[in-house]
C-alpha positions in Angstrom: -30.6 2.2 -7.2 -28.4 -0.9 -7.7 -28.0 -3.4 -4.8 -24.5 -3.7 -3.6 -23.5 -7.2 -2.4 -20.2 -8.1 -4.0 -16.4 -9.0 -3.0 -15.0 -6.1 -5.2 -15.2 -3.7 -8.2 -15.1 -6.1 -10.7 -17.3 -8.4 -9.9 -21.0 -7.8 -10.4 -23.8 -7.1 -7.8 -27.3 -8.9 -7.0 -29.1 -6.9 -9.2 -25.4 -8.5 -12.0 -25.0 -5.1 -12.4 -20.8 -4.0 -13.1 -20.7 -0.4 -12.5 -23.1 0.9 -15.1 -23.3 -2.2 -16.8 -25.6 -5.2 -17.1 -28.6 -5.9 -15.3 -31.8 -7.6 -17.0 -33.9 -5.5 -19.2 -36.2 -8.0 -20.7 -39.7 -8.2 -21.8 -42.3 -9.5 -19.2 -42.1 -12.8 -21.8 -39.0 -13.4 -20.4 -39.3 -12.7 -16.7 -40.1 -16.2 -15.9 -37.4 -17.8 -17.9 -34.7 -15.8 -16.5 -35.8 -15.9 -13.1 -36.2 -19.8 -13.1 -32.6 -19.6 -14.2 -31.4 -17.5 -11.8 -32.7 -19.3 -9.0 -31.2 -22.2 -10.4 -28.1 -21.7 -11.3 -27.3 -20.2 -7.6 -28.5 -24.1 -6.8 -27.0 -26.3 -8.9 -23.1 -24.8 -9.7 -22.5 -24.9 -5.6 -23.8 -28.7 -5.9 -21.0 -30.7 -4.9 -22.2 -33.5 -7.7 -22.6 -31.0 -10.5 -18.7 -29.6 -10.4 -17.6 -33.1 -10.1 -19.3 -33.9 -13.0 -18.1 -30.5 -14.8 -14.8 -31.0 -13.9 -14.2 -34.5 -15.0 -16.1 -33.9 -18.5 -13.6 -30.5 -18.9 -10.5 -33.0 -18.2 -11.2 -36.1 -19.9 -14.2 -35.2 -22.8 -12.8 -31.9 -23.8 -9.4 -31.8 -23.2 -8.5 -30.1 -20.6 -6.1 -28.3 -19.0 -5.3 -26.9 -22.8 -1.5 -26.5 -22.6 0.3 -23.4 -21.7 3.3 -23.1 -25.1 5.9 -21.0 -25.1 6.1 -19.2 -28.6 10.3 -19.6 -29.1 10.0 -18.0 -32.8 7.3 -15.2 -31.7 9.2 -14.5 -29.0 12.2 -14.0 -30.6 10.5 -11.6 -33.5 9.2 -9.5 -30.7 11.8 -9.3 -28.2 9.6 -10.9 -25.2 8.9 -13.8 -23.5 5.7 -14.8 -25.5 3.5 -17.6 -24.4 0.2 -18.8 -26.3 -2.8 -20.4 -24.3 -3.8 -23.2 -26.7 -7.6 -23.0 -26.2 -7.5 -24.1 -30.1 -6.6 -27.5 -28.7 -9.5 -28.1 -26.8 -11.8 -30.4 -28.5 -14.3 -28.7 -30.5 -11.2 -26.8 -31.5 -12.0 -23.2 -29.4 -13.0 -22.2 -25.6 -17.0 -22.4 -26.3 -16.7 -26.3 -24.9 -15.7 -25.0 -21.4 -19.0 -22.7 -21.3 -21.2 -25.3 -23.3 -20.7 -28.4 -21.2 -21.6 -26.0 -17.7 -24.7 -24.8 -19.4 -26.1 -27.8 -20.9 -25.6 -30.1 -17.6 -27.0 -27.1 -15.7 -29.8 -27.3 -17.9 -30.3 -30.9 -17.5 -30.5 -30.7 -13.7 -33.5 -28.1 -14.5 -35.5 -30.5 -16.8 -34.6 -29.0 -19.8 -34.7 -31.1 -23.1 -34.5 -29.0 -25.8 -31.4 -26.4 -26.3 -30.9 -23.5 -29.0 -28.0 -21.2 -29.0 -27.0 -18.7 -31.1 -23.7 -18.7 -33.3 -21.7 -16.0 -35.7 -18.3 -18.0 -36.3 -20.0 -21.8 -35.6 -17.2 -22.5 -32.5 -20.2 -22.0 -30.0 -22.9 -23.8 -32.3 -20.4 -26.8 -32.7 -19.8 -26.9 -29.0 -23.5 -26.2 -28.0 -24.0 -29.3 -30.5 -21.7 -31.5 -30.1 -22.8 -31.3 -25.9 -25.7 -32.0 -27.0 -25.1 -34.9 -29.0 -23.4 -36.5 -25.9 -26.4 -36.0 -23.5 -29.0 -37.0 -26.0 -30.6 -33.9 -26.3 -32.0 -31.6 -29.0 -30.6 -28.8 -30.3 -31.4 -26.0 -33.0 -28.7 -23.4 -33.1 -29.9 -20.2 -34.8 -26.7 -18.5 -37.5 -26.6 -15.6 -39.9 -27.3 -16.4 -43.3 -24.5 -14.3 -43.7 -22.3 -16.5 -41.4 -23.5 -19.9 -42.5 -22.1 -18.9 -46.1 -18.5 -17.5 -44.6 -18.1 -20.4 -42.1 -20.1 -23.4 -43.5 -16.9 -26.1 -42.3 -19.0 -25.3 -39.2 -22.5 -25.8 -40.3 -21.8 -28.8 -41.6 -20.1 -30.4 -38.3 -23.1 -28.8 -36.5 -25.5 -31.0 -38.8 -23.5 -34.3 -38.7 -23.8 -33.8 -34.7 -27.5 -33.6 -35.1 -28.1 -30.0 -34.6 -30.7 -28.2 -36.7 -29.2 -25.1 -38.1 -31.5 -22.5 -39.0 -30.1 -19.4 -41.1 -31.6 -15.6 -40.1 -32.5 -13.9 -43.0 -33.0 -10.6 -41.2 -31.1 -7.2 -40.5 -27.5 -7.7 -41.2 -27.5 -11.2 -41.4 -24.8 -12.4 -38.7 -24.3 -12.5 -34.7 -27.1 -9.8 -33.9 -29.5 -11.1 -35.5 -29.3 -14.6 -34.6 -29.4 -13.8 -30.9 -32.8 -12.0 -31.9 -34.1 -15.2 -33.3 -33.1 -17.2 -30.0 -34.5 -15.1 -28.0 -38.0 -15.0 -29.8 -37.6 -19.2 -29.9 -37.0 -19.3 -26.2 -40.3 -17.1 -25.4 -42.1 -18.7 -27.5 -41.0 -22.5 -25.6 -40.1 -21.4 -22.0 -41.3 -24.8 -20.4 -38.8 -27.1 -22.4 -36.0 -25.0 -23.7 -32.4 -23.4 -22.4 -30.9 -20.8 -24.2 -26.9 -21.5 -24.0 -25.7 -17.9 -24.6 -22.7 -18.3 -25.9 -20.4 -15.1 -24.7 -20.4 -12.8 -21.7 -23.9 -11.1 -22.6 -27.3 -11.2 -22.5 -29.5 -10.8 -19.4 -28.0 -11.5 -15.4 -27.2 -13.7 -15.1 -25.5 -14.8 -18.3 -22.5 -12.8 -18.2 -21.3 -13.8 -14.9 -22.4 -17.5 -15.3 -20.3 -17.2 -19.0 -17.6 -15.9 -17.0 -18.1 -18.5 -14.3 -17.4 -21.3 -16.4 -14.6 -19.7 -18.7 -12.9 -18.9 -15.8 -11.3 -22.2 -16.2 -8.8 -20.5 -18.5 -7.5 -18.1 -15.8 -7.0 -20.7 -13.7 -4.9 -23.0 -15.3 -3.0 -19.6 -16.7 -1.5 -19.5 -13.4 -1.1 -22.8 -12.2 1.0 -23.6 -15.8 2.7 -20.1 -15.3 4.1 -21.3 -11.8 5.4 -24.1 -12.9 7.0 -22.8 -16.1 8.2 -19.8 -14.9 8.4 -19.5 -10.9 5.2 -16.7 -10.3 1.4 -17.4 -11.4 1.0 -14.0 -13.2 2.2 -12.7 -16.5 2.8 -8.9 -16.9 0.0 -8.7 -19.7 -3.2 -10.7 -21.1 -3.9 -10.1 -24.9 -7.5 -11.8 -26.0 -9.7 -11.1 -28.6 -12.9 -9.6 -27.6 -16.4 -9.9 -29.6 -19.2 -10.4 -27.2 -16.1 -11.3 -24.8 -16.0 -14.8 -23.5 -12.8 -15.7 -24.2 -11.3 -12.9 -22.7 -13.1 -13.0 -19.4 -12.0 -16.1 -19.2 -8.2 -15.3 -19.8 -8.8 -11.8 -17.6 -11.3 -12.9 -14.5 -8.3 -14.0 -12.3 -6.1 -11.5 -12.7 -8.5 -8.5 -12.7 -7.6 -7.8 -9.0 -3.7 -7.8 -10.1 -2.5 -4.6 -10.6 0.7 -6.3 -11.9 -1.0 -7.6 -14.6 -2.0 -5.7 -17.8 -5.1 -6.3 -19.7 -5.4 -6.3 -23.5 -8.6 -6.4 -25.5 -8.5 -6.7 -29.5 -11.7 -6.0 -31.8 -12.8 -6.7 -35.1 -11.9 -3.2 -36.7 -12.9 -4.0 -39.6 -11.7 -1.3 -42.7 -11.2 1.1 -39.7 -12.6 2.5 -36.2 -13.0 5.6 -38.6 -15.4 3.9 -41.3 -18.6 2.5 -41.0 -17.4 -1.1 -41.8 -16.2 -1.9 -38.2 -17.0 -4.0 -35.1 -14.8 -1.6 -32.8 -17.7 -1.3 -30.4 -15.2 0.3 -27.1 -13.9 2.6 -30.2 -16.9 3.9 -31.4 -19.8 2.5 -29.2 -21.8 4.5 -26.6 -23.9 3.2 -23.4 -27.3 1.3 -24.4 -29.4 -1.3 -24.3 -28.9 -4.9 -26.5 -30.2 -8.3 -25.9 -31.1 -7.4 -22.3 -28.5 -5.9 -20.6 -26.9 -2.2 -20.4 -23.6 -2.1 -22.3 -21.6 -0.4 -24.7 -23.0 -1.0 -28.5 -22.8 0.3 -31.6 -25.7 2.4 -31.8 -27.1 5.8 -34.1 -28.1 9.3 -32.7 -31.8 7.6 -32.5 -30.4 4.7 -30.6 -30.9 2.2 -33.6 -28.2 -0.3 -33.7 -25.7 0.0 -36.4 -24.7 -2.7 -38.0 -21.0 -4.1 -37.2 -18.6 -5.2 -39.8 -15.4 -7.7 -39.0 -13.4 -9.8 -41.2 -14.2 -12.4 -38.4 -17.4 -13.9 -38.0 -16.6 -14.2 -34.0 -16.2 -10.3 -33.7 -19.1 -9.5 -35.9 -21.2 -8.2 -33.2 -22.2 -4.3 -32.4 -21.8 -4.2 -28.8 -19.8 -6.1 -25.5 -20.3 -7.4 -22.5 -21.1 -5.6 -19.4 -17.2 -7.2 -17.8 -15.5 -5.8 -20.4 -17.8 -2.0 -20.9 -16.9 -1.7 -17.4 -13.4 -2.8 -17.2 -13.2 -0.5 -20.3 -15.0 2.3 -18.8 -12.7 1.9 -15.2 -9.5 1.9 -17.7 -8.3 -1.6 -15.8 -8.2 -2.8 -18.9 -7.0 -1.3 -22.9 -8.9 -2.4 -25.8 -8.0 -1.7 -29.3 -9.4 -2.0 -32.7 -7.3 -4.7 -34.9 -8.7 -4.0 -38.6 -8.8 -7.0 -41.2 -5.2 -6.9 -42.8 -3.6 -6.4 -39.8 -5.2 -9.9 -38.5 -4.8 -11.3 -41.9 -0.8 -10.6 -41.6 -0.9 -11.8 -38.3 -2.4 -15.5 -38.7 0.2 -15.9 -41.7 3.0 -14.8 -39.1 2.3 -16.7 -36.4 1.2 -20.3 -38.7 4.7 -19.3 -40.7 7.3 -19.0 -37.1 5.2 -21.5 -35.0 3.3 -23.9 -36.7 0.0 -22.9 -35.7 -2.8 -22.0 -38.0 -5.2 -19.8 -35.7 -8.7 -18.7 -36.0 -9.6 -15.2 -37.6 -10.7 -14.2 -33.4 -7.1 -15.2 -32.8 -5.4 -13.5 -35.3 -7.0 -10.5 -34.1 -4.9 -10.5 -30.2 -1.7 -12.0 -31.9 -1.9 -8.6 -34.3 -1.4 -6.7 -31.2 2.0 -7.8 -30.4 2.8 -5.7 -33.2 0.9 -2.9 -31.7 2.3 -3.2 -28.2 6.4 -2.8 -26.6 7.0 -5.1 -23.9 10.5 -5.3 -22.4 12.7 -8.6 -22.8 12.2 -9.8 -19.5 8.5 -9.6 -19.7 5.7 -12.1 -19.8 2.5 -11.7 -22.3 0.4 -14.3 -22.5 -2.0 -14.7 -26.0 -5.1 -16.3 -25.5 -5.2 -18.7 -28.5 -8.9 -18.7 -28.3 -9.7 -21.0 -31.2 -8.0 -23.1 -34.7 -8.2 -21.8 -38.0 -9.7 -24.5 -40.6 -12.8 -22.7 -40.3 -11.2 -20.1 -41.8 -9.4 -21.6 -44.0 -11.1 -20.3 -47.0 -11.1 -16.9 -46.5 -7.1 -17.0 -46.0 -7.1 -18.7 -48.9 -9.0 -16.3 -50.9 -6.5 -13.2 -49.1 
């Protein structure tokens, strides 16, 4: 049975259970590791010290608050009131900063001095490096062979900052199977290292620590929204979802809004209806992946099938226990956004507005076309990162 010991539905319970979803299924390797950071983390992020310190590196080292922009140009295309969260501002250029500067100073305060992370598009590698770089500490940051070729702008900014990159060679050769070679570096070196996870997965209690820290985005949502616009909610949320960090940032403070709609876009790929697609809430069925129970993309053997997505960042076959739930519970709609649709949509929006977004982007700005909203409404995008990694595959399109 699953403890019960939360404030509502949506949050999850001891045990980081959400509904069906989560919990820590981990090999008896890892039992230490993740209860050391359990019982830390409930110490150090209600340490009056340690959210001083996270709050004044999120305002003046990365940038924050990222501003709120009202879209004019999309807004008139579409017939709405449009506005775009510019988390492609922040520095780093993407949202990993927020959930890389809580992890690393959380794992300072444990003794920690080396870090590895796991990346598919680079934005979490760069952020987990470029944190580290600032506090002096080590990092190795574990990519897809596969990735480091489609995104090497990143691999290079990872390596100025220090970082060692090493490529994985195995399975499919992106997201999956660099979280596999974290996860067999951190057993290995449990006294000295922190894994920064870099999206709402992984074993409790990564997803709601993720969550935790993204949460920021929520937050200044609705501060920015009641000063622009008289009320502190929109009538719909549109992020793209991979693993989903980003989007439980956008959706965490609003979830308990009924006023509010809730829009998830994935990395369909050639199609939901082909085998080259990342559309895990499309396609995916309950399981097990990288220690927690979620939906994934899995055979009738339960072998995971390898995901396919345009974007490196949504290149991963299952997602988070937040989002499985809030899928599962229908609170919120997520829907598959295939390749040329997000292709068409980064030209759109960097040809009306002036903003060249990242390929996870493109993916939640293709589902204005996708989506009605009446002219009075207010939908909020979740910019979630820039585009010059990308640049060369829009280049090449």
């Amino acid at each position: 049975m699953k403890q019960e010991n939360k404030k509502n539905k949506y949050e999850p319970d001891a045990r980081g259970f959400y509904g069906d979803f989560g919990g820590a299924f981990i090999p008896e390797m890892l039992q230490h590791n993740i209860d050391e950071l359990l019982n830390s983390y409930r110490l150090i992020i209600n340490d009056t010290s340690f959210r001083e310190e996270y709050e004044l590196l999120l305002s003046d080292y990365a940038g924050r608050p990222s501003p709120l922009y009202y879209a004019k140009r999309l807004s008139e295309r579409y017939g709405t009131c449009i506005y775009l969260k510019r988390e492609d501002l922040n520095h780093t250029g993407s949202h990993k900063i927020n959930n890389a500067l809580g992890q690393v100073l959380l794992a300072e305060r444990m003794g920690k001095k080396r870090i590895i992370a796991e990346t598919g598009a680079g934005q979490h590698g760069v952020a987990t490096a470029t944190v580290c770089a600032l506090r002096g500490l080590e990092c190795i940051v574990y990519m897809g062979a596969c990735d480091v070729a489609r995104q090497a702008p990143n691999v290079a900014r990872m390596e100025m900052l220090g970082a060692k990159v090493v490529p994985v060679n195995s399975g499919n050769k992106t997201l999956k199977d660099a979280t596999n070679e974290a996860i067999r570096d951190w057993i290995a070196h449990p006294a000295d290292t922190y894994y920064v996870i870099g999206s709402v997965v992984g074993p409790h209690p990564y997803p709601e620590m993720v969550a935790m820290f993204q949460s920021v985005i929520s937050e200044e949502i609705k501060a920015q929204l009641l000063q622009k616009t008289g009320r502190d909610y929109p009538d719909a949320v549109i992020a793209c979802v991979g693993g989903g960090s980003n989007a439980a940032g956008a959706f965490v403070n609003y979830i308990d809004n009924d006023k509010v709609r809730l829009y998830g876009a994935e990395g369909g790929g050639k199609g939901a209806d082909t085998s080259l697609t990342a559309a895990t809430m499309a396609v995916g069925t309950t399981g097990i992946l990288h220690g927690s129970m979620i939906l994934l993309m899995q055979d009738k053997y339960g072998q995971i099938t390898e995901p396919y997505s345009i974007s490196a960042g949504l290149d991963y076959p299952g997602v988070g226990p937040l989002h499985s739930h809030l899928h599962r519970t229908g609170r919120a709609e997520y829907m598959p956004v295939n390749d040329d649709e997000a292709l068409a949509a980064a030209l759109l929006t960097t040809r009306l507005e002036g903003i060249i977004p990242a390929l996870e982007s493109a993916h939640a700005l293709a589902l204005l076309e996708r989506i009605r909203f009446n002219p009075d409404e207010i939908v909020v995008v979740n910019l979630s990162g820039r585009g010059d990694k990308d640049m060369e595959t829009y280049l090449q399109k």
